[in-house]
Backbone as ProteinMPNN parsed JSONL, in Angstrom:
{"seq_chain_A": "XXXXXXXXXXXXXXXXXXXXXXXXXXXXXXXXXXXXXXXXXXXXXXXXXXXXXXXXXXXXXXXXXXXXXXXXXXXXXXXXXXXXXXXXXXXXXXXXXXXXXXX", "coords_chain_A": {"N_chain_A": [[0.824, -1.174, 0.0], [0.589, 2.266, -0.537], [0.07, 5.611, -0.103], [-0.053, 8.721, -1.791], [0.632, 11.818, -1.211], [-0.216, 13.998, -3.972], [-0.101, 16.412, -4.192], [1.827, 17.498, -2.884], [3.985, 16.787, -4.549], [6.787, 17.589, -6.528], [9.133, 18.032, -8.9], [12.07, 17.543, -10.836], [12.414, 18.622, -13.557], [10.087, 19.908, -16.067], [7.705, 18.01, -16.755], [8.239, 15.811, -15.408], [8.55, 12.858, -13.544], [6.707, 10.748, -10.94], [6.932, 7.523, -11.052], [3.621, 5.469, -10.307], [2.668, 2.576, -10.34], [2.572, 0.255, -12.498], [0.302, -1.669, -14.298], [-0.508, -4.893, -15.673], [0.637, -3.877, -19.136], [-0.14, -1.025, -18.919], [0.507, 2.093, -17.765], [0.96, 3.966, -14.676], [1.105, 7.539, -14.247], [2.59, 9.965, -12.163], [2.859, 13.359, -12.432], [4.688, 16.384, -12.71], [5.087, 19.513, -13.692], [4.989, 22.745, -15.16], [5.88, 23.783, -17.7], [4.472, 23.483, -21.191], [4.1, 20.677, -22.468], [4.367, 18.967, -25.739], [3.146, 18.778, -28.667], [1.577, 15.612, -29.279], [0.844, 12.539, -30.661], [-0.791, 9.499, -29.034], [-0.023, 6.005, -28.86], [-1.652, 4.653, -28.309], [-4.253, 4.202, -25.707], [-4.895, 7.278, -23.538], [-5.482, 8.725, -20.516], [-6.119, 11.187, -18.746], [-5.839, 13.491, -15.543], [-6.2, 15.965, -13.837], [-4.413, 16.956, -10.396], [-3.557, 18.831, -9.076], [-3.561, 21.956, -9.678], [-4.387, 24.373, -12.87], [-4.413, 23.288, -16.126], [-4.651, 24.227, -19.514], [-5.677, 22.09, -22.101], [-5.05, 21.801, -25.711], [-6.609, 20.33, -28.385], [-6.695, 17.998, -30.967], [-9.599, 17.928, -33.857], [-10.329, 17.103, -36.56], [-9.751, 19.574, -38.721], [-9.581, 21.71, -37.182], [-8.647, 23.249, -34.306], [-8.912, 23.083, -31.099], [-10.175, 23.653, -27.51], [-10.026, 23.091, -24.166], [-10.27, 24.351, -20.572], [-8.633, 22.408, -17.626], [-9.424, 21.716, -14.314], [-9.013, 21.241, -11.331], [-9.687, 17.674, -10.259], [-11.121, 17.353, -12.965], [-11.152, 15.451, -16.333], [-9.271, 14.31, -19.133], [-9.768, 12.239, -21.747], [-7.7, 10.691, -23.954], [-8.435, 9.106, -27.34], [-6.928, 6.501, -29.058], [-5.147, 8.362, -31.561], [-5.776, 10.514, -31.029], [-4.507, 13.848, -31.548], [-2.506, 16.192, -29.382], [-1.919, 18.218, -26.582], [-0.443, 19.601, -23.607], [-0.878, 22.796, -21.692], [0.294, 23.823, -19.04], [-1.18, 26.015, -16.172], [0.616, 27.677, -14.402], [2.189, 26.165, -12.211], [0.975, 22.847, -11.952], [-0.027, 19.314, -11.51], [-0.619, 16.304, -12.574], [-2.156, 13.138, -13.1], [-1.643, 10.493, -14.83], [-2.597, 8.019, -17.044], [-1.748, 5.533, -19.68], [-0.667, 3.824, -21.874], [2.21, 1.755, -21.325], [5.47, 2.833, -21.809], [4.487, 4.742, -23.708], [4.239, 7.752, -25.558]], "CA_chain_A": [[0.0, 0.0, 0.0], [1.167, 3.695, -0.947], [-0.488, 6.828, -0.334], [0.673, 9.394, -2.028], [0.141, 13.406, -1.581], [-0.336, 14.314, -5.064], [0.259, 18.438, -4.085], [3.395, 17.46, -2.659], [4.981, 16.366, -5.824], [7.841, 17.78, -7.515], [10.225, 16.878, -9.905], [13.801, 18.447, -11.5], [12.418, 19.271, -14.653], [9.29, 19.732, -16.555], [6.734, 16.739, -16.697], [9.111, 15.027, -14.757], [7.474, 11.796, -13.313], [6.962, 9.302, -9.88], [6.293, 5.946, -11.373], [2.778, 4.948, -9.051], [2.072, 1.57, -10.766], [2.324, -1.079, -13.476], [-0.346, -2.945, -14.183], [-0.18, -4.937, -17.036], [0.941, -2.946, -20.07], [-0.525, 0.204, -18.557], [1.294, 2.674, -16.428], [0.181, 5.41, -13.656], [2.75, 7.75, -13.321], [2.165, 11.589, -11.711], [3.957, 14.512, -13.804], [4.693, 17.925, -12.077], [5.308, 20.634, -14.868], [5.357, 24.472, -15.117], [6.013, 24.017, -18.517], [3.718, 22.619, -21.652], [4.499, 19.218, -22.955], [4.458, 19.104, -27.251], [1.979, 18.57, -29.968], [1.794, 14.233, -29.599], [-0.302, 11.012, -30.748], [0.183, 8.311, -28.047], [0.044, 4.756, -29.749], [-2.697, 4.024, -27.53], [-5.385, 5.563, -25.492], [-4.153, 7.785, -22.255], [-6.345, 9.707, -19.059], [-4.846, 12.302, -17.683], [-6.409, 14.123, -14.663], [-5.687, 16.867, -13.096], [-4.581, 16.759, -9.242], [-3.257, 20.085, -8.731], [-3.045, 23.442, -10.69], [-5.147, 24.071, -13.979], [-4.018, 22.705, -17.642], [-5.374, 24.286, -20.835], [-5.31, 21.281, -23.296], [-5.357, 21.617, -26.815], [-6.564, 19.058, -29.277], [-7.453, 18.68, -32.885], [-10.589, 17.468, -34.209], [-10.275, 17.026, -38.202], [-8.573, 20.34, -39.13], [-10.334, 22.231, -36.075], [-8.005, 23.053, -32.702], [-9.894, 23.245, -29.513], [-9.007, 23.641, -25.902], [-10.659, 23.332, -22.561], [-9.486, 24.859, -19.427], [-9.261, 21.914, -16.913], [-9.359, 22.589, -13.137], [-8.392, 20.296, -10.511], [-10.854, 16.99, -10.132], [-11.439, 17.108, -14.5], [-10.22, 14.301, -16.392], [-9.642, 13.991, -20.292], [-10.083, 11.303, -22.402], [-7.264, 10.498, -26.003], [-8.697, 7.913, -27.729], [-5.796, 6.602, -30.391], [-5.026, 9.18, -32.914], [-6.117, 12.242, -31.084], [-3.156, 15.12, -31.299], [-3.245, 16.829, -28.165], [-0.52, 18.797, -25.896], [-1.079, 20.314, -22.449], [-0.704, 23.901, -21.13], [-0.001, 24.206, -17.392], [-1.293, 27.532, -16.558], [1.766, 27.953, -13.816], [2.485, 24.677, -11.739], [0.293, 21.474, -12.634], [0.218, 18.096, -11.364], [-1.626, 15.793, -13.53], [-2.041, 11.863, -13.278], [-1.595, 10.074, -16.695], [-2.596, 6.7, -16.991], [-1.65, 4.892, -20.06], [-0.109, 2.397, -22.312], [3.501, 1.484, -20.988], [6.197, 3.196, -23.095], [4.249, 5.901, -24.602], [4.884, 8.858, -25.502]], "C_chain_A": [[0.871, 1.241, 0.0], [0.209, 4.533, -0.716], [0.066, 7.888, -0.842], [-0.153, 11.246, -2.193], [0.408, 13.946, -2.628], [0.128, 16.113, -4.983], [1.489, 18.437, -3.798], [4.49, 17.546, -3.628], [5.682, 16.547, -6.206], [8.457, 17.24, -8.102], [11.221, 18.537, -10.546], [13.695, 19.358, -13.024], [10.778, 18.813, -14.666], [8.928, 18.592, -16.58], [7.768, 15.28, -16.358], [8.022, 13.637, -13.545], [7.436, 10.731, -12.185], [5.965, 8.406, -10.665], [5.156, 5.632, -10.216], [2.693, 3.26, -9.479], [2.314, 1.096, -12.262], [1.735, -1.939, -13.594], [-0.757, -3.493, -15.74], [1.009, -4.46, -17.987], [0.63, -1.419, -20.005], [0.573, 0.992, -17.251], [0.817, 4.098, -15.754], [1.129, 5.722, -13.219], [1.974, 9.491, -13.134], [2.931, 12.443, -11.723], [3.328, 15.778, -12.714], [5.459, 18.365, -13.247], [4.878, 22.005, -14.828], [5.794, 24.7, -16.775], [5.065, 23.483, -19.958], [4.574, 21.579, -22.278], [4.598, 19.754, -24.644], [3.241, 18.444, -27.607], [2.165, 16.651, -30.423], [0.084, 13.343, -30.077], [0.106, 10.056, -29.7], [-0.696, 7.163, -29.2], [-0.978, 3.837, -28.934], [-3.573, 5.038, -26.607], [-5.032, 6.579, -23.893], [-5.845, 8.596, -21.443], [-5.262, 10.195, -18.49], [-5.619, 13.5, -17.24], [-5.352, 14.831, -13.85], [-5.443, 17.089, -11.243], [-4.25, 17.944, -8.538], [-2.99, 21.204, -9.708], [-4.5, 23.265, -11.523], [-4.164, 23.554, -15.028], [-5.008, 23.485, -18.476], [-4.938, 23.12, -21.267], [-6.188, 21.158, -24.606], [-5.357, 20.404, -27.529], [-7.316, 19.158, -30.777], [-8.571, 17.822, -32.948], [-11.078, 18.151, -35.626], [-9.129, 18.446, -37.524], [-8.796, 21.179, -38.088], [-8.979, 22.192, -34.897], [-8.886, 23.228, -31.689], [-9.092, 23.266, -28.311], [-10.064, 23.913, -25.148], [-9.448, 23.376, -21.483], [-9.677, 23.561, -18.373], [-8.398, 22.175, -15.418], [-9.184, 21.015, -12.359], [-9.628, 19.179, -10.432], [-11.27, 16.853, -12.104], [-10.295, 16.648, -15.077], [-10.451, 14.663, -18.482], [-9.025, 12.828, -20.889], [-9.307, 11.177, -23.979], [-7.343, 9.443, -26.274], [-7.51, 7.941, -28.203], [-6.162, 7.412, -30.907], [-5.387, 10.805, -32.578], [-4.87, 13.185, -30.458], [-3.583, 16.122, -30.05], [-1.756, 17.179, -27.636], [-1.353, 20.002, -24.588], [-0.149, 21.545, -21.929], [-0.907, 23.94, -19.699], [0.005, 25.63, -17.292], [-0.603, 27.593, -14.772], [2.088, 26.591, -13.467], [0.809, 23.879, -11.971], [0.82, 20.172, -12.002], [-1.285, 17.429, -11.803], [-0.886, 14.056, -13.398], [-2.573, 11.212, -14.652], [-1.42, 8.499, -16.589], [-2.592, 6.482, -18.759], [-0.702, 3.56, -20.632], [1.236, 2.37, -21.716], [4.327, 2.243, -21.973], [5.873, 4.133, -24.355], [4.627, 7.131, -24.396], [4.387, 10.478, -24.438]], "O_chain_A": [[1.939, 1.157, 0.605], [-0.826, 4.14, -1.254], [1.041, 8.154, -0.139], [-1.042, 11.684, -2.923], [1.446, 14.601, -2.528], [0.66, 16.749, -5.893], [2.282, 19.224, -4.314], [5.556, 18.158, -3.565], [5.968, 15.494, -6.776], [8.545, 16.013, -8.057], [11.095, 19.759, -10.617], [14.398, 20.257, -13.484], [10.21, 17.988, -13.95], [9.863, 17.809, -16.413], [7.908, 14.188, -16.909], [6.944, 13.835, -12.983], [8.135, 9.743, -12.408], [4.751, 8.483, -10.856], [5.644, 5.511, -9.092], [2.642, 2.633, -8.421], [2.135, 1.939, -13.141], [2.122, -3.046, -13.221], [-1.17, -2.82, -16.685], [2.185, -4.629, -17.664], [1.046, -0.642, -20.865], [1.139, 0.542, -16.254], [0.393, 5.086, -16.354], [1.903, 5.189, -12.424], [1.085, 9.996, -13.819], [3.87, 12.36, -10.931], [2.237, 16.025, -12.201], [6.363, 17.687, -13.736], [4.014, 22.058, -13.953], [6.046, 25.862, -17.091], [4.765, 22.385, -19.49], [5.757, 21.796, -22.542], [4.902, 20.934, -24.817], [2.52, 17.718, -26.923], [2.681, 16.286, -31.479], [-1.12, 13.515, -29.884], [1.301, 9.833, -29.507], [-1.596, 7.384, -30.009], [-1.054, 2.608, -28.946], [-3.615, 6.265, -26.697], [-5.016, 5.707, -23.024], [-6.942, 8.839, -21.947], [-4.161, 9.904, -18.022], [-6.032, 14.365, -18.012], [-4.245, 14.534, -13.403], [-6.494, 17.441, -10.707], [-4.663, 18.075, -7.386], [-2.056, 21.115, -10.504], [-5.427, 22.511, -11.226], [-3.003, 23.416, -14.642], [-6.194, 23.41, -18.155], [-3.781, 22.857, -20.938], [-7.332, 20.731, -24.759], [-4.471, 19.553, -27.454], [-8.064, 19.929, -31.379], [-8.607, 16.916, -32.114], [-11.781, 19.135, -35.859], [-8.303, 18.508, -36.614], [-7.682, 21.682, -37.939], [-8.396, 21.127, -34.689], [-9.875, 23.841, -32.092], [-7.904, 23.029, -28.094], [-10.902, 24.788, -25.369], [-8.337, 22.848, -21.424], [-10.864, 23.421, -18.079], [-7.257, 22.616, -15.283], [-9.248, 19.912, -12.903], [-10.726, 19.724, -10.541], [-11.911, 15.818, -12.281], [-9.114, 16.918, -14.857], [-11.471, 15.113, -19.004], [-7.891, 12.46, -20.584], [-9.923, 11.432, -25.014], [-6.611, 8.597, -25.76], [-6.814, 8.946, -28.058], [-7.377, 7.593, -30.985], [-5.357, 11.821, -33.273], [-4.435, 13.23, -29.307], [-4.675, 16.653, -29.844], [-0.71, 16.672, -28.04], [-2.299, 20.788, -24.635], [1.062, 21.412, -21.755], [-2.012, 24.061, -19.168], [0.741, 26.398, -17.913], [-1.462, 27.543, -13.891], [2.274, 25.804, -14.396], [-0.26, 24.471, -12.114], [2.034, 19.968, -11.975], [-2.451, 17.75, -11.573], [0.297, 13.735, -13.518], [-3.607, 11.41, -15.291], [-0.434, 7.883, -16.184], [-3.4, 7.213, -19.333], [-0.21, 2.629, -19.995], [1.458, 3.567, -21.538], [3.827, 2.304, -23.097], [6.465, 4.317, -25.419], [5.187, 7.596, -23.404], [5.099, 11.482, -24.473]]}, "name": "protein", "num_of_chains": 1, "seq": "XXXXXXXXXXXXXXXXXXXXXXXXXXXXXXXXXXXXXXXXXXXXXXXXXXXXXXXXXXXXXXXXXXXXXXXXXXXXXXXXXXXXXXXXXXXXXXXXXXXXXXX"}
């Protein structure tokens, strides 16, 4: 058993990461950042909730960009194939569950 204070978090650099879990092929790891991530596809489907701070995250849909503001407690959903990249709007801690080895 682990508990872990998610506000506590830090890390050395941008979306820097404590491994929580491996289960399976899936992995739950919890990213502290101050900075945004890049414009990716993951090779599978990811959740990534917010545990501290806000995130803008942009995503495309067809040729369309979009973005919702999400606030601590709101979770989003990349199926395969959806381009997406997150804006911490100052510090951010965000739990990101997916495939093992993605990006």
């Amino acid at each position: 058993m682990n508990v872990i204070e998610s506000r506590r978090f830090t890390a050395q650099r941008a979306w820097g990461a404590l491994d929580i879990a491996t289960m399976g092929e899936i992995s739950v790891r919890l990213h502290w950042t101050d900075k945004p991530y890049e414009w990716h596809v993951n090779d599978g489907e990811e959740v990534f909730a917010v545990m501290d701070g806000q995130v803008r995250m942009d995503f495309r849909e067809g040729e369309e960009v979009r973005s919702v503001l999400m606030n601590v407690g709101d979770i989003f959903f990349a199926s395969v194939g959806t381009e997406h990249v997150a804006h911490p709007v100052g510090e951010a801690r965000v739990l990101v569950i997916e495939k093992q080895g993605s990006v």
